[in-house]
Backbone as ProteinMPNN parsed JSONL, in Angstrom:
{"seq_chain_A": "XXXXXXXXXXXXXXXXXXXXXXXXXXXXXXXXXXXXXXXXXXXXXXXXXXXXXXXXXXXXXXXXXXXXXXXXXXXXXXXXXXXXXX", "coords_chain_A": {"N_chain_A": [[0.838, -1.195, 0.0], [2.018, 1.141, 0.746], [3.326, 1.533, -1.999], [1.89, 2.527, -3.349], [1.393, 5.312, -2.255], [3.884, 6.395, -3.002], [4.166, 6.506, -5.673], [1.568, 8.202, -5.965], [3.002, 10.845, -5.105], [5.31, 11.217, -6.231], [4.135, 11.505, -9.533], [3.121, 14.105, -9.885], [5.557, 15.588, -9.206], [6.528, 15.252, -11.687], [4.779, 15.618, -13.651], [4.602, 18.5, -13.375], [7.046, 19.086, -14.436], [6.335, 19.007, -17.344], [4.322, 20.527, -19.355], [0.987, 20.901, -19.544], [-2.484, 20.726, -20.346], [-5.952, 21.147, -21.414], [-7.411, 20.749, -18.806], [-9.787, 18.638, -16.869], [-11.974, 19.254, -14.39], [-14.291, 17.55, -11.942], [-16.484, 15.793, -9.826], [-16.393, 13.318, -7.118], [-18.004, 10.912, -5.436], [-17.639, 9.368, -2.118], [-18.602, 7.436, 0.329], [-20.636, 8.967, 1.205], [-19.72, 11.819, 0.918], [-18.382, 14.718, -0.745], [-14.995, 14.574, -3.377], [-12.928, 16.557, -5.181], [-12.141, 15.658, -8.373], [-9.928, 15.565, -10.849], [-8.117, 15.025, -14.028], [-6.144, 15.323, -16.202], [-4.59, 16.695, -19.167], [-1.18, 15.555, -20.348], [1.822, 16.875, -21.63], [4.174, 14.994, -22.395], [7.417, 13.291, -22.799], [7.649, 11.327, -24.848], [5.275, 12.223, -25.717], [1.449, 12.865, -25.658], [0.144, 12.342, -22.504], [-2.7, 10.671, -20.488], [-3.344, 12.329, -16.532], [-4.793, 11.451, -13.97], [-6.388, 12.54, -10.904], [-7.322, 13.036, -7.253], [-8.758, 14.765, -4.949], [-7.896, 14.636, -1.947], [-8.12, 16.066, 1.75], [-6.946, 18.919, 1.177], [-4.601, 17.615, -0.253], [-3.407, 15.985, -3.736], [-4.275, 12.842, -5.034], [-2.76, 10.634, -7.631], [-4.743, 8.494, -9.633], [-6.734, 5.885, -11.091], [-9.091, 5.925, -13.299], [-10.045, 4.302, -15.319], [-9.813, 2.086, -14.307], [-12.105, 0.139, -12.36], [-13.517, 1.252, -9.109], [-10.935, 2.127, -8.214], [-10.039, 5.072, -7.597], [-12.268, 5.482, -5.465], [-11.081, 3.834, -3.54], [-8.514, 4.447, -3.141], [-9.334, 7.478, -2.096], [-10.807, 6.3, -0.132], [-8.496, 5.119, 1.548], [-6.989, 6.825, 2.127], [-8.484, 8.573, 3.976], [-9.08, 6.613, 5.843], [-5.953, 6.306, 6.846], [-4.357, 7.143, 9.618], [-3.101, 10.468, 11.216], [0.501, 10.046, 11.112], [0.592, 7.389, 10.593], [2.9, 5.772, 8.019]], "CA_chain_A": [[0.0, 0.0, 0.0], [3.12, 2.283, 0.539], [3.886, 2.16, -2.951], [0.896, 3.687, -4.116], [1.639, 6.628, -2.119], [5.2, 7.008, -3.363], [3.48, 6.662, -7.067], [1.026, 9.201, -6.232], [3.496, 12.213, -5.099], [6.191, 11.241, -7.636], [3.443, 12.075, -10.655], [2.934, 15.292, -9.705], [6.602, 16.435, -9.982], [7.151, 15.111, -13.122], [3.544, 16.249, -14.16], [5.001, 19.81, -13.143], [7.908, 19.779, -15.719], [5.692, 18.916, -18.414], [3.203, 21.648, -20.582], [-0.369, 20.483, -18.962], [-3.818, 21.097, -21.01], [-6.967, 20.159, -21.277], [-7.681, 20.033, -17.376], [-10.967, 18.818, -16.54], [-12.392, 19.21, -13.207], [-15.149, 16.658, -11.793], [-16.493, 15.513, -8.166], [-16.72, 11.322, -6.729], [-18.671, 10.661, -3.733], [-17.222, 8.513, -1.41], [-19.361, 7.289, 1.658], [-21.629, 10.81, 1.271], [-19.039, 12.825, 0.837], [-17.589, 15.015, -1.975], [-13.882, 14.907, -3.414], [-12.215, 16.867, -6.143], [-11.32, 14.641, -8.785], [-9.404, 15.946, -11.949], [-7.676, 14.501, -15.09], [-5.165, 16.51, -17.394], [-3.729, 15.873, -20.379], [0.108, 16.064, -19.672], [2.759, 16.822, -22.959], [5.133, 14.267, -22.033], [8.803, 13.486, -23.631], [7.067, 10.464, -25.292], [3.564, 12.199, -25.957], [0.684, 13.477, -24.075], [-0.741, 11.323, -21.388], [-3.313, 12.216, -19.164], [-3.038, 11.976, -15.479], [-5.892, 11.795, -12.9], [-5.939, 12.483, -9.49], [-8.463, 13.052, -6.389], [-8.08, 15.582, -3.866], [-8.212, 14.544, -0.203], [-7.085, 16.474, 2.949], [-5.542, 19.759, 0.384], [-3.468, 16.91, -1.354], [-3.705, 15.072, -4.891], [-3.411, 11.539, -5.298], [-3.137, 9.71, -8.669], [-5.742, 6.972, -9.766], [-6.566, 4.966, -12.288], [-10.432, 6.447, -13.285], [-10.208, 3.087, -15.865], [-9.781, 0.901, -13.331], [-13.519, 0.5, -11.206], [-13.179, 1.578, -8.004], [-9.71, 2.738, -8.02], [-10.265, 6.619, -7.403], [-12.205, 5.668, -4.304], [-10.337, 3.373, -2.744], [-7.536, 5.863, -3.012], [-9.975, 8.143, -0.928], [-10.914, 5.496, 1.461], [-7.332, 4.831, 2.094], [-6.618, 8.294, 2.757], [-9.691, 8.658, 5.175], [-8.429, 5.967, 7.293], [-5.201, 6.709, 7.446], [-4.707, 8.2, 10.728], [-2.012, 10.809, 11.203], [1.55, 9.363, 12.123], [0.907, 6.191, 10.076], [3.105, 5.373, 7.403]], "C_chain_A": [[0.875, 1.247, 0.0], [3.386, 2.727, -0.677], [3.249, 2.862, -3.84], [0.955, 5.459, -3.853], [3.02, 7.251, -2.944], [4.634, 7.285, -4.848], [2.345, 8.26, -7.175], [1.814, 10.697, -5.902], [4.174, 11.644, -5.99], [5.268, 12.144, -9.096], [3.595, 13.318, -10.691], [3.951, 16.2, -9.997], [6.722, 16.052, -10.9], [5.967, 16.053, -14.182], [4.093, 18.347, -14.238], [6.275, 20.294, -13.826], [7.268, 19.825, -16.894], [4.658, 20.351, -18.67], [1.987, 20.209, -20.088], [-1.307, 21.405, -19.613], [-5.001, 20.325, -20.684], [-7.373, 19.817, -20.113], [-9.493, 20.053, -17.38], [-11.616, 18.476, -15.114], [-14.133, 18.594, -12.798], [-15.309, 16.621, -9.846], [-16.856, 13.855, -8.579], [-17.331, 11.636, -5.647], [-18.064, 9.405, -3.316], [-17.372, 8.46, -0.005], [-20.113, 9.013, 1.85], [-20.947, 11.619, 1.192], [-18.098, 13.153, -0.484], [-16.546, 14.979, -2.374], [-13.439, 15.537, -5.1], [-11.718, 15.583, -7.092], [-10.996, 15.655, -10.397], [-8.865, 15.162, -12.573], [-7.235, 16.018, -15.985], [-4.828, 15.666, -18.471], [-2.217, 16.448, -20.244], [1.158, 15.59, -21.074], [4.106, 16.34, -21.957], [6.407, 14.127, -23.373], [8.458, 12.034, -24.744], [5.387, 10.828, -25.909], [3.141, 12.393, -25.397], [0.118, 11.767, -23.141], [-1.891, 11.93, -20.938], [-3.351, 11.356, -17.652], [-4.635, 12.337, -14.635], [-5.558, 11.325, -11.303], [-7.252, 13.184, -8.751], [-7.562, 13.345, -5.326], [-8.597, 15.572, -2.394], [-7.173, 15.173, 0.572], [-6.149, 17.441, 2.304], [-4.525, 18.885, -0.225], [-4.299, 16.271, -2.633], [-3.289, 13.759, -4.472], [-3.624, 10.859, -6.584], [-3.61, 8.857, -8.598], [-5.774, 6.693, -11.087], [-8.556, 4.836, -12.473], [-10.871, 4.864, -14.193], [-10.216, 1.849, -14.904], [-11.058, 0.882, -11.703], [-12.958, 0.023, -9.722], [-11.934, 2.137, -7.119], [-9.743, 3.762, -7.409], [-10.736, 6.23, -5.81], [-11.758, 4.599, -3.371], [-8.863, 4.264, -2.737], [-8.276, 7.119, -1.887], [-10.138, 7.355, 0.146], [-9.598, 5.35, 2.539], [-6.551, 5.919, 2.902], [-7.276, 8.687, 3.916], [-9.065, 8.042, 6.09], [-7.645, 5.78, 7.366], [-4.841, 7.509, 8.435], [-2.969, 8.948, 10.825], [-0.028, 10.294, 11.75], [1.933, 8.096, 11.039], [1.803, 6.516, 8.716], [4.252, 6.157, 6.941]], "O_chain_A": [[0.558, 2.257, -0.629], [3.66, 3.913, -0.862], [3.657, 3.561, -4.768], [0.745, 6.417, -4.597], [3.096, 8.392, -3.398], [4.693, 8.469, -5.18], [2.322, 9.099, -8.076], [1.301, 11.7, -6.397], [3.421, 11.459, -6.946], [5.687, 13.2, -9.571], [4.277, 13.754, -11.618], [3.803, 17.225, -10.662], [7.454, 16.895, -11.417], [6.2, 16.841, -15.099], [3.835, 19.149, -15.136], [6.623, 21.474, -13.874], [7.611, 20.754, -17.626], [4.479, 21.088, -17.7], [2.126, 18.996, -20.246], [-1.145, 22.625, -19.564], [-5.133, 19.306, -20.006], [-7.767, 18.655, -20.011], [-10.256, 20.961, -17.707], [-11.714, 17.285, -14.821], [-15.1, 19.151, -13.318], [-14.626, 17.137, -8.96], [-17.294, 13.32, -9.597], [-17.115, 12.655, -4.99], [-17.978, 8.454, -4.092], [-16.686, 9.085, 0.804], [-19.886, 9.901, 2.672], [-21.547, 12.662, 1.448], [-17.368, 12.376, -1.099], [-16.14, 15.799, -1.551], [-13.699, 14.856, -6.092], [-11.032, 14.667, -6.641], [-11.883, 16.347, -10.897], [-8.854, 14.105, -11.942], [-7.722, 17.119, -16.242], [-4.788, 14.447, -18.64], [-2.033, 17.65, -20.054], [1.302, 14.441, -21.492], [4.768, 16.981, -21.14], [6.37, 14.643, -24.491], [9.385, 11.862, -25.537], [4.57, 10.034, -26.374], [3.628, 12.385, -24.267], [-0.123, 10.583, -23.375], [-2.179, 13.126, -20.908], [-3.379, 10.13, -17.552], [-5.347, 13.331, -14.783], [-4.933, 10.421, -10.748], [-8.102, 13.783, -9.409], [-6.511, 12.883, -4.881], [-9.443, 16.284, -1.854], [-5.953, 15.092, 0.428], [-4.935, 17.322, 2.468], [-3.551, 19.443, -0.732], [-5.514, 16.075, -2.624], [-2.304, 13.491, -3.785], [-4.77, 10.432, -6.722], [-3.302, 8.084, -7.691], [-5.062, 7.117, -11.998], [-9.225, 3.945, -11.95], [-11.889, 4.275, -13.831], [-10.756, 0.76, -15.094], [-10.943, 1.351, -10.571], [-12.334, -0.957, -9.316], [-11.867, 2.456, -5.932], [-9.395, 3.527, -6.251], [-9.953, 6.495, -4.898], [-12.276, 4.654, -2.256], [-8.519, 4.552, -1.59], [-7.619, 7.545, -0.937], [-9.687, 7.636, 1.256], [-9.581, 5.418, 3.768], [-5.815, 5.888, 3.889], [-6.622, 9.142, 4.854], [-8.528, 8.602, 7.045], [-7.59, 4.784, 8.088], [-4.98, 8.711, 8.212], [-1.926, 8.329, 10.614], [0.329, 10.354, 12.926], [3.073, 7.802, 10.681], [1.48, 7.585, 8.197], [4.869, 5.814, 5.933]]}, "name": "protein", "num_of_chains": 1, "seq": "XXXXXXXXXXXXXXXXXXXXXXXXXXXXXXXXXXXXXXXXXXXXXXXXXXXXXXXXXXXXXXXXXXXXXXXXXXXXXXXXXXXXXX"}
């Protein structure tokens, strides 16, 4: 489960050398509650990509919006993480 976190800050700097378009901003519910979820399209050294990510607690975390249930288990995980851990 650690290495999802290291995966989800890593993106972000690399995402932040790249030329980013195309952002589109969305909401998920997860257990009644709202979260930011976005997707970019990101001009990579290979081509664009696009990156998505869901914003819990003022942070991003990358998901995988193709992959069902991904996004909120990425929120859940974040939820019950309690401060200190990990």
């Amino acid at each position: 489960m650690h290495l999802r976190y290291a995966i989800a800050f890593s993106l972000p700097v690399v995402a932040g050398c790249a030329s980013t378009s195309d952002v589109t901003n969305s909401t998920i519910t997860v257990n009644g509650e709202e979260y930011l979820f976005r997707t970019s399209t990101v001009q990579g050294v290979n081509g664009p990509y696009e990156l998505s990510q869901v914003k819990v607690r003022s942070l991003y975390y990358a998901c995988l919006p193709e992959s069902p249930g991904d996004c909120e288990a990425v929120v859940q995980s974040v939820v019950d993480q309690r401060p200190g851990d990990g």
